[in-house]
VEXDREN-2710 file (C-alpha; in Angstrom, 1 decimal):
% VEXDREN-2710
k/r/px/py/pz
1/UNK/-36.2/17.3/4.7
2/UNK/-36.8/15.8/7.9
3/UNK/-40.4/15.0/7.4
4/UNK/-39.6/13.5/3.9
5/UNK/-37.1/10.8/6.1
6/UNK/-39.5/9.9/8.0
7/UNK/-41.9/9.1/5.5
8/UNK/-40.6/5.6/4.0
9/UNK/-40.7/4.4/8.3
10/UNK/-44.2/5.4/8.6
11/UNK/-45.6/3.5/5.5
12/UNK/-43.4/0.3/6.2
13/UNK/-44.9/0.4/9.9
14/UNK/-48.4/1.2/8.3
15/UNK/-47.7/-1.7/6.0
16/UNK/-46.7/-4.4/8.3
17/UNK/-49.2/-3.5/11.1
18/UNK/-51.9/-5.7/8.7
19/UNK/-49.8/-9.2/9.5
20/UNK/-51.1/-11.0/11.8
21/UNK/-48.9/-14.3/12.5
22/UNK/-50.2/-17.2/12.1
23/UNK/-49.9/-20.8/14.7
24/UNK/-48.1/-23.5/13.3
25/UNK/-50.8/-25.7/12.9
26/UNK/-52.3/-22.8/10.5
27/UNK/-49.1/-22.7/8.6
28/UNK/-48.3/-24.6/5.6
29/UNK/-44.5/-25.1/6.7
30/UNK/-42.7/-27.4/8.7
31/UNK/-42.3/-25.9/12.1
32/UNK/-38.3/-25.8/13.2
33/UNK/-38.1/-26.0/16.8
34/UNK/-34.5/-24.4/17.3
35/UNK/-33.0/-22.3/19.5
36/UNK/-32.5/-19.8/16.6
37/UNK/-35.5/-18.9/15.0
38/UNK/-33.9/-19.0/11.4
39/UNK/-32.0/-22.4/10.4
40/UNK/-30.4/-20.8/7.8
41/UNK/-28.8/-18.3/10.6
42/UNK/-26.3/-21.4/12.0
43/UNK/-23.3/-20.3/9.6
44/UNK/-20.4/-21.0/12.0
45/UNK/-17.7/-23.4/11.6
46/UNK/-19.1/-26.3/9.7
47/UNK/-18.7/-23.8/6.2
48/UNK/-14.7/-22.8/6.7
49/UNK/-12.6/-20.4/8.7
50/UNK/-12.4/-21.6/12.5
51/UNK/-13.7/-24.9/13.5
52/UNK/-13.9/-24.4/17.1
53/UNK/-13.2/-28.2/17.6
54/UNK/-16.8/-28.4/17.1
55/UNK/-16.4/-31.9/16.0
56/UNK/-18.8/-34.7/16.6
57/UNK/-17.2/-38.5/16.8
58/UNK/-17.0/-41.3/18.9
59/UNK/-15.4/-39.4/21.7
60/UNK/-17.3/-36.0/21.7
61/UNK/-21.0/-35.6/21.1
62/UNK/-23.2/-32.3/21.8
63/UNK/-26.6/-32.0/24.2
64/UNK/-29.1/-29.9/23.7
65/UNK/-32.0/-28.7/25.0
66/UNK/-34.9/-27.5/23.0
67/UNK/-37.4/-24.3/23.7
68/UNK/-41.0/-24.9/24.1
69/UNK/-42.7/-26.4/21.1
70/UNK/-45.3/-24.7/19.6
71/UNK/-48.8/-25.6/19.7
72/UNK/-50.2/-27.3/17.4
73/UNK/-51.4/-31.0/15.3
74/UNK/-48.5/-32.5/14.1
75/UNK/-48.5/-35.7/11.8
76/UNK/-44.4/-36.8/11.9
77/UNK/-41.6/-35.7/13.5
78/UNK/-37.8/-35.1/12.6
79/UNK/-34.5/-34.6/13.9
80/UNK/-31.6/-33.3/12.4
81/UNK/-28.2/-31.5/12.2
82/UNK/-26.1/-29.2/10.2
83/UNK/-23.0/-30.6/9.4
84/UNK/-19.7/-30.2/6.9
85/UNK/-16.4/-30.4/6.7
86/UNK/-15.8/-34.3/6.9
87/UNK/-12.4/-35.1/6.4
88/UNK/-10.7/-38.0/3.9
89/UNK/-8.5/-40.7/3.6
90/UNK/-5.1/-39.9/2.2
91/UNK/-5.4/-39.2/-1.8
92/UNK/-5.1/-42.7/-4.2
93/UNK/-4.2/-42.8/-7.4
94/UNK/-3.6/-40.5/-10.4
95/UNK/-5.0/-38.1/-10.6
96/UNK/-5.9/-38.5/-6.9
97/UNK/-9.5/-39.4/-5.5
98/UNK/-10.5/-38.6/-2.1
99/UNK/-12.8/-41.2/0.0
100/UNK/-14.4/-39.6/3.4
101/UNK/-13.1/-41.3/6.2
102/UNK/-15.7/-43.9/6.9
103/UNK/-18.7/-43.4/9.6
104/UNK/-21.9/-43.0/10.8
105/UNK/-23.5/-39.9/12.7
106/UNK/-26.3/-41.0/14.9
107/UNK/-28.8/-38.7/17.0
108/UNK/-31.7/-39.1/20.1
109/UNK/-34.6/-37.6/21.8
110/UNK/-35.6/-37.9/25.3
111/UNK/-37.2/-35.6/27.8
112/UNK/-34.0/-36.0/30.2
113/UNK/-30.9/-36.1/29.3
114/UNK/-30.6/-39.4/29.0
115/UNK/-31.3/-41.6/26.1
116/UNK/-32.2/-45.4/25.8
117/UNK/-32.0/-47.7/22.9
118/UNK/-35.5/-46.9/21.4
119/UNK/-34.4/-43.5/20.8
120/UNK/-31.3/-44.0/19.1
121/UNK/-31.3/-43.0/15.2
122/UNK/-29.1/-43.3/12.7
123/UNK/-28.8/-39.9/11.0
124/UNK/-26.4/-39.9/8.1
125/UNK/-22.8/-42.1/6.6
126/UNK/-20.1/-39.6/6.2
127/UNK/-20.4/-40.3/2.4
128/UNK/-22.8/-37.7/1.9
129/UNK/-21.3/-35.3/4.0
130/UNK/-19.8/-31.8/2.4
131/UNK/-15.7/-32.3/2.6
132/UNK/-13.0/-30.0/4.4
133/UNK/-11.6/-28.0/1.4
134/UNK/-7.8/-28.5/1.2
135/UNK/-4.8/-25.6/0.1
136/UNK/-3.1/-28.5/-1.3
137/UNK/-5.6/-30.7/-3.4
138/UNK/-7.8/-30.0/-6.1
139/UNK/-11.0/-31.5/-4.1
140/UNK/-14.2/-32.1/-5.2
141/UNK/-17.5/-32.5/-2.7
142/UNK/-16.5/-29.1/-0.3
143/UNK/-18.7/-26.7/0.1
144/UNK/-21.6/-25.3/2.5
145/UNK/-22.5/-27.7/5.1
146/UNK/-26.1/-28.9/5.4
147/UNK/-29.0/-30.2/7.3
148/UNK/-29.6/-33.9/7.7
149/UNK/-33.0/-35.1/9.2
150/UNK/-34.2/-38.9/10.5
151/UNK/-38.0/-39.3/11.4
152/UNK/-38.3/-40.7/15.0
153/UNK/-41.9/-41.7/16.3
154/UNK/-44.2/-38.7/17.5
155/UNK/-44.9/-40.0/20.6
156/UNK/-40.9/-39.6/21.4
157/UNK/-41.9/-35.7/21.5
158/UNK/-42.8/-34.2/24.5
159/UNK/-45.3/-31.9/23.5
160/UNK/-45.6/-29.8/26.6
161/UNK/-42.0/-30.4/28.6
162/UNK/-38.7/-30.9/28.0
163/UNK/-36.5/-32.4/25.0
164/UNK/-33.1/-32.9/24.8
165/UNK/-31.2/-33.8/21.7
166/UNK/-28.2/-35.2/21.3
167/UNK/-25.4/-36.4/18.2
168/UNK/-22.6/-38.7/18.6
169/UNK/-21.0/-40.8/16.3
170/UNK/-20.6/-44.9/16.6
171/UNK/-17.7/-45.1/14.8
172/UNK/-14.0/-45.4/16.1
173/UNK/-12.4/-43.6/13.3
174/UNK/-14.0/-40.5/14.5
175/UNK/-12.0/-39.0/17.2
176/UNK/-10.9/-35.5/16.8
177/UNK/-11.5/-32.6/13.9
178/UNK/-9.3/-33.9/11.9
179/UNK/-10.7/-37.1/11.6
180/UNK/-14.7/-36.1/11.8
181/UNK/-17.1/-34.3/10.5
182/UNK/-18.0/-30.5/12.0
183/UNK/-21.2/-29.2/13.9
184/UNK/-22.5/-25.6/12.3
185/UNK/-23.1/-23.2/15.2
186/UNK/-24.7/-20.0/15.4
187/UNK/-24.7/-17.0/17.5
188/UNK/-25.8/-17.4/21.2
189/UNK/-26.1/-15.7/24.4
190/UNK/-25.4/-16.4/28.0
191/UNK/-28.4/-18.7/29.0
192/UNK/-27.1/-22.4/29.2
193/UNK/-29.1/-25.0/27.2
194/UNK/-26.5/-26.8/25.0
195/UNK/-23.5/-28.6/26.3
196/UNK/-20.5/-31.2/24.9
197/UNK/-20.2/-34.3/25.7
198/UNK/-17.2/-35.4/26.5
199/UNK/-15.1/-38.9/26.7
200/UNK/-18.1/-40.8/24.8
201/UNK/-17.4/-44.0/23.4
202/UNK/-19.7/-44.4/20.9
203/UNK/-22.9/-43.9/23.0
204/UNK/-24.4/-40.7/24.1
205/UNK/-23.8/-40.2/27.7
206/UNK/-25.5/-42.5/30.2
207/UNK/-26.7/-40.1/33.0
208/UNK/-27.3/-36.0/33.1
209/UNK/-24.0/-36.2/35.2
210/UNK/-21.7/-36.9/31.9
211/UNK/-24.5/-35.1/29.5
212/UNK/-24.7/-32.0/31.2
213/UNK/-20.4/-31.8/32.5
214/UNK/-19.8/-29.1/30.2
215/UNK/-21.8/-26.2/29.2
216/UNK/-21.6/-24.3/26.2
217/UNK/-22.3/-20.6/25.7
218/UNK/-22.1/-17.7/23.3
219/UNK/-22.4/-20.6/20.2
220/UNK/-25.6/-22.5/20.0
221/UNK/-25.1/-25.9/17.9
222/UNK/-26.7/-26.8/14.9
223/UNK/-29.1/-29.7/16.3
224/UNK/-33.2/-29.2/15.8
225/UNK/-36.0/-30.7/16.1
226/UNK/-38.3/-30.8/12.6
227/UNK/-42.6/-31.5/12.9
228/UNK/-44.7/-31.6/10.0
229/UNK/-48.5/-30.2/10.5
230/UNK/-51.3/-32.4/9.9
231/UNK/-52.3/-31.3/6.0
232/UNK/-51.9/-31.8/2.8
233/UNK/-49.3/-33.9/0.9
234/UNK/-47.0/-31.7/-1.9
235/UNK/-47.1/-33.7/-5.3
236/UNK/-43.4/-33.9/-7.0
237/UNK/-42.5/-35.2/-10.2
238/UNK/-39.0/-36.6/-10.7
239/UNK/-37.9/-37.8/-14.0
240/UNK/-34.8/-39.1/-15.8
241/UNK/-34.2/-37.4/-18.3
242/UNK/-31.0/-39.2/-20.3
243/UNK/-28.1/-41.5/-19.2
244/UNK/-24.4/-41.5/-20.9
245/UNK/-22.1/-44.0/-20.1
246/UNK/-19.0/-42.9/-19.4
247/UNK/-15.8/-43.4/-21.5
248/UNK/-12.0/-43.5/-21.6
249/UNK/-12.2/-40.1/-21.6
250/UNK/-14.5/-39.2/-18.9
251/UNK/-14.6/-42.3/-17.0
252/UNK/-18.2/-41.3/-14.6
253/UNK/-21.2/-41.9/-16.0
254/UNK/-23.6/-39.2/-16.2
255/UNK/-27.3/-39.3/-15.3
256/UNK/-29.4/-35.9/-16.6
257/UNK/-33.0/-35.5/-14.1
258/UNK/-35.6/-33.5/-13.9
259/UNK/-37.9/-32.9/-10.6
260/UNK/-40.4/-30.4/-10.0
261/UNK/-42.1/-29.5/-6.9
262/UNK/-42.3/-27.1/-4.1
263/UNK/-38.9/-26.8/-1.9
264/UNK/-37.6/-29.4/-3.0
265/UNK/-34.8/-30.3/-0.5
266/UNK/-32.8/-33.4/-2.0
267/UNK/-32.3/-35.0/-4.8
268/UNK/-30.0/-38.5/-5.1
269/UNK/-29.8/-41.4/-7.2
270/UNK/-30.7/-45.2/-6.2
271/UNK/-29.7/-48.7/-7.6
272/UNK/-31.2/-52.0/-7.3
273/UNK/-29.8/-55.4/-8.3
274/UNK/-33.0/-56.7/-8.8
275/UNK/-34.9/-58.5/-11.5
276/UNK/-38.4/-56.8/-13.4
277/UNK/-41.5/-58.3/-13.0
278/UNK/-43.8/-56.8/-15.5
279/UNK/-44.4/-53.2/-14.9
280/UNK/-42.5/-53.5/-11.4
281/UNK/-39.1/-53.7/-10.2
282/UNK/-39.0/-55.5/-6.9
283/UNK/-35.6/-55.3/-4.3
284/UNK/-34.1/-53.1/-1.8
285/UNK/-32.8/-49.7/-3.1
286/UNK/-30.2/-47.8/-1.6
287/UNK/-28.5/-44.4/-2.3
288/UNK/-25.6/-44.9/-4.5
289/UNK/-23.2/-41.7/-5.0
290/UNK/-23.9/-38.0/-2.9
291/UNK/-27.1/-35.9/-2.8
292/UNK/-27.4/-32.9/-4.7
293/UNK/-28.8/-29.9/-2.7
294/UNK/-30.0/-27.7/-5.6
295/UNK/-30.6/-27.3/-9.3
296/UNK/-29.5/-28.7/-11.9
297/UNK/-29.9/-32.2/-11.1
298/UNK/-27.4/-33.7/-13.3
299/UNK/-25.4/-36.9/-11.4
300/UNK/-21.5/-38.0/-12.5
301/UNK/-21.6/-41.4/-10.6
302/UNK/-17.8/-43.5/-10.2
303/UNK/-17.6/-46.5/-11.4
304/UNK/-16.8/-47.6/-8.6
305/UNK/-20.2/-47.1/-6.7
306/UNK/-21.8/-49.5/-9.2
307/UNK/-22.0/-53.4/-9.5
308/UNK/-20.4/-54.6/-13.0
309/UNK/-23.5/-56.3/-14.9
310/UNK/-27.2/-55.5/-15.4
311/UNK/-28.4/-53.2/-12.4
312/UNK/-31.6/-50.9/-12.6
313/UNK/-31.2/-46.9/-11.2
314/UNK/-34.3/-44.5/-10.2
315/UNK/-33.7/-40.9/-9.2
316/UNK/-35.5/-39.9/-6.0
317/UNK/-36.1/-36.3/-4.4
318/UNK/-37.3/-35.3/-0.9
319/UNK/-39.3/-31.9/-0.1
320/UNK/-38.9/-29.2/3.2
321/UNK/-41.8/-32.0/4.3
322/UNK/-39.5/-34.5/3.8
323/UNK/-41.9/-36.3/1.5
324/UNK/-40.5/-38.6/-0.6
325/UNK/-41.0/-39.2/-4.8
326/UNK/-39.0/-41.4/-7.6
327/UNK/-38.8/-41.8/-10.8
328/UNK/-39.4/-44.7/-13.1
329/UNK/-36.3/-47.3/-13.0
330/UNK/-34.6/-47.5/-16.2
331/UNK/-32.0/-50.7/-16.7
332/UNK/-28.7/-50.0/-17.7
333/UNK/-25.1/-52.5/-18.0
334/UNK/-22.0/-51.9/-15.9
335/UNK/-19.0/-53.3/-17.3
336/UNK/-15.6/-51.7/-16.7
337/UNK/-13.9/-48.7/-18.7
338/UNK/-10.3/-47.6/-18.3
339/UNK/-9.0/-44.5/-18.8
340/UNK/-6.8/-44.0/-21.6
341/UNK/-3.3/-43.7/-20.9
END
């Protein structure tokens, strides 16, 4: 019997003694520079259960500092965090809608802790950020928290040194958990490379002094750094598929898409104002309504995210390589429906 256990451990050893691992300039993947290897592995407080006060607003940001990066040709450059939980206004109307608290989440690079203007980015609004569940309110929007990413320039990487990140927010309403959004964390150690940053005011912190006050151990925060090898682009096809206006009934439109591709990472809707000329639809599009994260890509949009009159909508999608496709605009008509009563 003992020699039949021990079977199954020597063929998976045999087995796995053929991988060889590849650099990251030979893999096909973006290459995560993170503290912990997986980024799927920072599960902690930005999901449910205890927040650790692991909030990030105008008062309290969070500094880290990144492992070596791996060698390698890299054509762009991300950074990016995990968050979730943002919290709401108090609930209007009947039946009650809940609006995030309103806010932006903004992030830098340097290679000291200290940051200047030209490394400031904006990462994310709080409208697209997974919501605090509630014991009291039927909420929609909660769930798992995600990863948000903002290219910054290439050369802002130190290739062969140190980076530091760091997350704030500029907005006032964001000044404790209750108010702001939550940073995921995952498991750490003892060695000291991330810290808070305390008594902000809606800049990271202006020295290492005030960025590096207050270590943080055991927890490592959800801040990475994201670089895409030199290679190939991934083709992706988005498509929309139907649209149904809403109705007294069901008040939200609802937009039915289709987009294929490999890891596809977003999906979200955009509106222009616009006019058509010929076969192109010329303006400035911006996201209207909140990403979807996986399949099926099917959209219920308020009313109240759209302009009343004639407004054209495209669907648009971004891959792991943060590559970006649309679909063709289609024209639609806004005008106001109320529910019945």
């Amino acid at each position: 019997m003992r020699g039949l256990r021990r079977r199954p451990l020597y063929l998976f050893l045999f087995l796995m003694s053929g991988l060889v691992p590849l650099k990251a300039a030979e893999q096909d993947v973006p290459v995560y520079v993170t503290q912990i290897q997986n980024p799927n592995d920072y599960a902690l407080f930005a999901n449910g259960g205890w927040d650790g006060n692991w909030y990030v607003g105008w008062n309290n940001g969070w500094v880290k500092r990144l492992p070596p990066i791996p060698s390698g040709r890299y054509a762009r450059a991300y950074i990016g965090a995990k968050l979730g939980r943002m919290k709401t206004l108090p609930p209007e109307g009947r039946p009650p809608k809940f609006n995030p608290i309103s806010g932006e989440i903004w992030m830098a690079i340097a290679s000291t802790p200290s940051w200047s203007a030209d490394q400031k980015m904006r990462l994310t609004s709080t409208e697209d950020i997974p919501l605090e569940s509630s014991a009291e309110y039927a909420l929609e929007n909660t769930g798992e928290a995600e990863w948000f990413w903002t290219e910054i320039p290439l050369a802002n990487v130190t290739m062969t040194g140190d980076n530091y990140l760091a997350i704030w927010s500029t907005s006032t309403a964001l000044v404790s958990v209750s108010s702001a959004p939550v940073l995921a964390a995952g498991w750490g150690g003892k060695e000291i490379n991330a810290w808070v940053a305390k008594d902000l005011k809606g800049e990271p912190p202006a020295n290492s002094r005030g960025a590096l006050s207050t270590p943080v151990s055991y927890f490592q925060p959800a801040l990475a750094l994201k670089l895409i090898p030199v290679g190939d682009s991934h083709p992706m096809q988005v498509r929309i598929l139907s649209w149904h206006n809403g109705t007294a009934d069901h008040l939200r439109p609802i937009l039915f898409s289709s987009v294929k591709g490999e890891s596809i990472e977003r999906v979200w809707i955009e509106c222009s104002e616009h006019v058509r000329h010929g076969d192109v639809v010329q303006g400035q599009w911006k996201q209207v309504g909140r990403s979807l994260w996986k399949a099926p890509y099917v959209f219920s949009l308020n009313q109240e995210q759209l302009s009343h009159g004639r407004i054209y909508i495209r669907v648009a999608a971004t891959n792991i390589w943060e590559e970006k496709a649309t679909s063709d605009p289609i024209e639609i008509d806004v005008s106001p429906i109320h529910a019945q009563k």
